[in-house]
Backbone as JSON, one array per atom type, in Angstrom:
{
  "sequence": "XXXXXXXXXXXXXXXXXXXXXXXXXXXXXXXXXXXXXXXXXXXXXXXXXXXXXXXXXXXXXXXXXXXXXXXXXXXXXXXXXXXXXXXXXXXXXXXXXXXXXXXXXXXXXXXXXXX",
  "N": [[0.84, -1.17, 0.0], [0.72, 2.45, -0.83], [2.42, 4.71, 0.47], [0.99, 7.99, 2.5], [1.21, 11.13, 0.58], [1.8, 13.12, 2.9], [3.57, 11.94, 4.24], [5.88, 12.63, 2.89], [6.21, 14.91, 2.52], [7.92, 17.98, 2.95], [8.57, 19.06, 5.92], [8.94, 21.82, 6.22], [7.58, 23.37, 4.44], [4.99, 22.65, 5.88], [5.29, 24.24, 8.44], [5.34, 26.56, 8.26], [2.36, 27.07, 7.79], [1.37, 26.15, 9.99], [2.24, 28.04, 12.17], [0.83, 30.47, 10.81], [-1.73, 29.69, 11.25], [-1.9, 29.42, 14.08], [-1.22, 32.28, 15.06], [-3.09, 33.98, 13.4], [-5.02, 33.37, 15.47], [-4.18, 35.03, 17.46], [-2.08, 33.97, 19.15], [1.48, 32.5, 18.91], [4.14, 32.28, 17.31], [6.17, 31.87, 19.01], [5.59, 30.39, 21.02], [4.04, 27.92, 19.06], [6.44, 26.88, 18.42], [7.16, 26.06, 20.87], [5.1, 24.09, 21.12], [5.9, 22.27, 19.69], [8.75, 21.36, 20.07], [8.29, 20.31, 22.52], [6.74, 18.0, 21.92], [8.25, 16.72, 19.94], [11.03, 16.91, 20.8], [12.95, 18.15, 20.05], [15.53, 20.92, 20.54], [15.55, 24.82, 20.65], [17.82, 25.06, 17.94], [18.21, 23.06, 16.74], [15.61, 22.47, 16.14], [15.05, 24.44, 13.92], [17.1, 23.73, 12.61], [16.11, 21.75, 11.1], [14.18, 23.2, 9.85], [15.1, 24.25, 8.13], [16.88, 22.43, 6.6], [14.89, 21.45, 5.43], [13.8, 18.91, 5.24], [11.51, 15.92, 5.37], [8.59, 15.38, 6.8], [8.55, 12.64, 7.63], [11.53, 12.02, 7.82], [12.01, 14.14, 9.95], [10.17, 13.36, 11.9], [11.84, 10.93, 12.18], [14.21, 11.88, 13.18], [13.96, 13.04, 15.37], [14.9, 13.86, 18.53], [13.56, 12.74, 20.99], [10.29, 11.54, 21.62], [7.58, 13.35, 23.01], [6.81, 11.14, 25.81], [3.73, 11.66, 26.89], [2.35, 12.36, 24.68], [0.88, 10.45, 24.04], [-1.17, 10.35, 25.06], [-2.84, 12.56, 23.84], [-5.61, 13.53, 21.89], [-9.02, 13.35, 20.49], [-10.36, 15.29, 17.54], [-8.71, 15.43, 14.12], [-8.75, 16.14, 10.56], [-11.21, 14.97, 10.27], [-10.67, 12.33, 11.76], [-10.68, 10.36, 14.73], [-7.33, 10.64, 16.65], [-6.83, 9.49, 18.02], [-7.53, 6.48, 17.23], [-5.91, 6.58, 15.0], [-3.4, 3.97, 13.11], [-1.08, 4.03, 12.4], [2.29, 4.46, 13.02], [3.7, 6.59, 12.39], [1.94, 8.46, 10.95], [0.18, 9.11, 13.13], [1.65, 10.54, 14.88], [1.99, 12.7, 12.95], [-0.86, 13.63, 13.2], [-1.46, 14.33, 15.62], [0.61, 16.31, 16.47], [-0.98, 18.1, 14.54], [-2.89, 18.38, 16.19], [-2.27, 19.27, 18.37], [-1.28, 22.07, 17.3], [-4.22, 23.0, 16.47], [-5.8, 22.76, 19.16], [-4.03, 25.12, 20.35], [-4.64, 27.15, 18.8], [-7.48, 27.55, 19.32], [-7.32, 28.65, 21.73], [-6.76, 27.35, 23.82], [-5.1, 27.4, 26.74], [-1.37, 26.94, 27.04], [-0.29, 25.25, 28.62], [-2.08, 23.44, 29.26], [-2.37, 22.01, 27.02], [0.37, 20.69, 26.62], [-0.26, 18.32, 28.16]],
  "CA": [[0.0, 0.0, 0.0], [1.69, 3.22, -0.99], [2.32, 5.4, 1.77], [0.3, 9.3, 2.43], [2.21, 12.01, 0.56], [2.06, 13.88, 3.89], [5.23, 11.78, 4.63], [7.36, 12.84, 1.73], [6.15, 16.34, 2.72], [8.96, 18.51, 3.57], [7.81, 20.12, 7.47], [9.24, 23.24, 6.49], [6.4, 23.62, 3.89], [3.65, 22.95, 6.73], [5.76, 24.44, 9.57], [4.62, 28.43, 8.27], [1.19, 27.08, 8.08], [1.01, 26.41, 11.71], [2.35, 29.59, 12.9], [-0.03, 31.04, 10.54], [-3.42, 29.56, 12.06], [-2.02, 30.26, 15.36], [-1.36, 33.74, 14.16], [-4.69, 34.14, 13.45], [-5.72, 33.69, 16.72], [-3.28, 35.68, 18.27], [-1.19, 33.07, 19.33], [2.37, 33.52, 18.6], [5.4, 31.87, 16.95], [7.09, 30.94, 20.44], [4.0, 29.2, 21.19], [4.12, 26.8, 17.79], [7.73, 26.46, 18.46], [7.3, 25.5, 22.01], [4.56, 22.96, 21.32], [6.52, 21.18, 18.25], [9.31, 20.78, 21.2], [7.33, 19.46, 23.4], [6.02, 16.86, 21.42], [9.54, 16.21, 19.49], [12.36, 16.65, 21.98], [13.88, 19.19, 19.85], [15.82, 22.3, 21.02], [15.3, 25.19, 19.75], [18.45, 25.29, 17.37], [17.85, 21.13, 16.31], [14.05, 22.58, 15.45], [15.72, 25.04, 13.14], [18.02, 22.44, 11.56], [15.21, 20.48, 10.4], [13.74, 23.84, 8.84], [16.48, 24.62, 7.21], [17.25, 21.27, 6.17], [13.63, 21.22, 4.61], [13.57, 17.48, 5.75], [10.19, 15.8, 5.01], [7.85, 14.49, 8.1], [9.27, 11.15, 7.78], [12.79, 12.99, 8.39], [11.62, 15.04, 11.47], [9.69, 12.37, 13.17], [12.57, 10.18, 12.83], [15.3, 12.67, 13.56], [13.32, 13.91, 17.09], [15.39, 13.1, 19.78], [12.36, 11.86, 22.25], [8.85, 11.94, 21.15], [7.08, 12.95, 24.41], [5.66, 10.12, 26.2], [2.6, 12.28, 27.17], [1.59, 12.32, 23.36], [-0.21, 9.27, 23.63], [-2.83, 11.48, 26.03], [-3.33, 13.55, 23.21], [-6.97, 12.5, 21.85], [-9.9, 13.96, 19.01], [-10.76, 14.78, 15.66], [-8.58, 16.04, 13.37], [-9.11, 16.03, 9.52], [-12.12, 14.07, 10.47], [-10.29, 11.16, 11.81], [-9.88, 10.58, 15.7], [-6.27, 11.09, 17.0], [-6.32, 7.95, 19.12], [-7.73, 5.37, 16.59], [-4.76, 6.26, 14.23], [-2.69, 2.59, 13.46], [0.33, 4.11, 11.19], [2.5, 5.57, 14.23], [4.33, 8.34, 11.79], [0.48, 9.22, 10.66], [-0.49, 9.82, 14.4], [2.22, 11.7, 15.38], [1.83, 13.96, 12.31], [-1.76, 14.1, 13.61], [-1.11, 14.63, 17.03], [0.82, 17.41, 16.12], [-1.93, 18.92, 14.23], [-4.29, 18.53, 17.15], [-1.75, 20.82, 19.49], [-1.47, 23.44, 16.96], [-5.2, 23.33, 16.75], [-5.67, 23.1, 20.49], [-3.3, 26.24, 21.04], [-5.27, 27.82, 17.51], [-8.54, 27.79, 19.53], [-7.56, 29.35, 22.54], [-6.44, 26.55, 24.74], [-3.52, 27.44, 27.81], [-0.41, 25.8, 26.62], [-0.19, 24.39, 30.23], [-3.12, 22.14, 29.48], [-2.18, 21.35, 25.96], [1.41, 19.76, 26.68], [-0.73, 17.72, 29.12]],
  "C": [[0.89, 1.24, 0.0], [1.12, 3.93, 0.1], [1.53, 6.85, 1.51], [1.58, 10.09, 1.73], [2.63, 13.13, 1.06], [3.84, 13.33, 4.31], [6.06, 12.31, 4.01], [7.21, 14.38, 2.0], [7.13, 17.11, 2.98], [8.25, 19.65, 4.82], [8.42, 21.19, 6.82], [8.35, 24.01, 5.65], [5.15, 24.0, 4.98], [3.88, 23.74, 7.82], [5.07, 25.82, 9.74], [3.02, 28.04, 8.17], [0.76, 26.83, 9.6], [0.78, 27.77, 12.3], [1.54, 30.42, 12.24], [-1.59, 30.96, 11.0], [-3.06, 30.16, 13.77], [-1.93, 31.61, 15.32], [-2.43, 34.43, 14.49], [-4.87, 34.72, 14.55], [-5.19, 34.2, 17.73], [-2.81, 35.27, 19.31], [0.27, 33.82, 18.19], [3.34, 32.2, 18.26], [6.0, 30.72, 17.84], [6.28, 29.89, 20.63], [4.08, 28.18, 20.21], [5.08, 26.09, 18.49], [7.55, 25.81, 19.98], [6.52, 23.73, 21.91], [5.19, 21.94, 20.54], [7.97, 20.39, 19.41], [8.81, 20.23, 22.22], [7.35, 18.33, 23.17], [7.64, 16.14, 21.01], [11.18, 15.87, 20.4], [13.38, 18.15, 21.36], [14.26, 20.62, 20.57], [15.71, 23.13, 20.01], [16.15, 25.46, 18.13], [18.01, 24.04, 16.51], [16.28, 21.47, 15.55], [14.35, 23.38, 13.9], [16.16, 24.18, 11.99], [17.03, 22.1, 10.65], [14.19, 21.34, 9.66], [14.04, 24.37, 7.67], [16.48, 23.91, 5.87], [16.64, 20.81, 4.92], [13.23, 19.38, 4.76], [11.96, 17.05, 6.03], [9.64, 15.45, 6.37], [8.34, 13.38, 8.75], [10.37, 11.34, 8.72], [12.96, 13.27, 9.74], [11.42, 14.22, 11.92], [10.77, 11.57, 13.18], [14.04, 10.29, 13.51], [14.89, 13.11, 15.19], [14.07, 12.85, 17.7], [14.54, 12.23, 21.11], [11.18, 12.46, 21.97], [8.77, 12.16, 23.25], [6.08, 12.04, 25.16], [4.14, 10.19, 26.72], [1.77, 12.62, 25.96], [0.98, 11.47, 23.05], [-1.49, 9.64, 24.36], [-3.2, 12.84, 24.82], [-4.47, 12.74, 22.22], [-7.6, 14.0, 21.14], [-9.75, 13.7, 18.2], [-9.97, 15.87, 15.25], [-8.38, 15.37, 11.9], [-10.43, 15.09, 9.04], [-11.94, 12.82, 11.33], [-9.98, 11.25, 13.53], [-8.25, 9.9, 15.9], [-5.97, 9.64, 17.28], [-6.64, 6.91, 18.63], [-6.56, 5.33, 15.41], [-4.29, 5.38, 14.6], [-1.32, 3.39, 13.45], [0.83, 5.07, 12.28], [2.95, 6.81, 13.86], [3.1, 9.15, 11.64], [0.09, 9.87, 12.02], [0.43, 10.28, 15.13], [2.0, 12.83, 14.67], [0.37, 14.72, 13.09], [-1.97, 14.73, 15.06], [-0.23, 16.39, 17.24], [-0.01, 18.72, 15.61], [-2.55, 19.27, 15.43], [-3.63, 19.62, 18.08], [-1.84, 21.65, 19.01], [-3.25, 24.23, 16.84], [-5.83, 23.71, 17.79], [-5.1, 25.09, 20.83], [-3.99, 27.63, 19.89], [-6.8, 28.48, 18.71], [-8.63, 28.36, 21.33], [-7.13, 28.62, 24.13], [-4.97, 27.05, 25.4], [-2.76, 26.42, 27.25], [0.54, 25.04, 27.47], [-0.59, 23.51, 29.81], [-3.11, 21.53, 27.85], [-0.91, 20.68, 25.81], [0.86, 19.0, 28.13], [0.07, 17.52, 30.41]]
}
């Protein structure tokens, strides 16, 4: 089964769309950047790298020094699909990811969104 061509994606494509929905909602940059560390392990220079780099999803998720083990408490719907019935573990981290920037998009403390 051929794989999503979210993997081959290069994050540094979707990375300005984040900070742009949070944006929006007057949310801020640091904020993105904090939650993407969170979740990844990266510092902020290592987060950089991998924007730089232009390194696809695949890349990133398998370059992160320590997913955070508190990302399996991250739970909903995003793109229709809940979070926590994802199989494909690269798919539900990408999604998982989504769901914080959405989370922190809609107004949520980013206390209670790095659980």
């Amino acid at each position: 089964m051929p794989k999503p061509s979210l993997f081959t994606m290069p994050f540094a494509k979707v990375y300005p769309l984040y900070v742009q929905k949070a944006e929006r909602k007057n949310r801020t940059k640091d904020e993105v950047d904090q939650l993407i560390r969170w979740l990844t392990g990266y510092d902020a220079a290592g987060l950089q790298r991998q924007i730089a780099q232009a390194n696809d999803f695949r890349t990133f998720f398998d370059e992160a020094p320590a997913i955070h083990p508190h990302s399996a408490l991250v739970t909903g719907v995003v793109c229709g699909v809940r979070v926590e019935e994802i199989e494909d573990p690269l798919m539900r981290k990408i999604r998982c990811l989504d769901k914080l920037i959405d989370e922190l998009a809609k107004g949520k403390a980013i206390e209670k969104i790095m659980r």
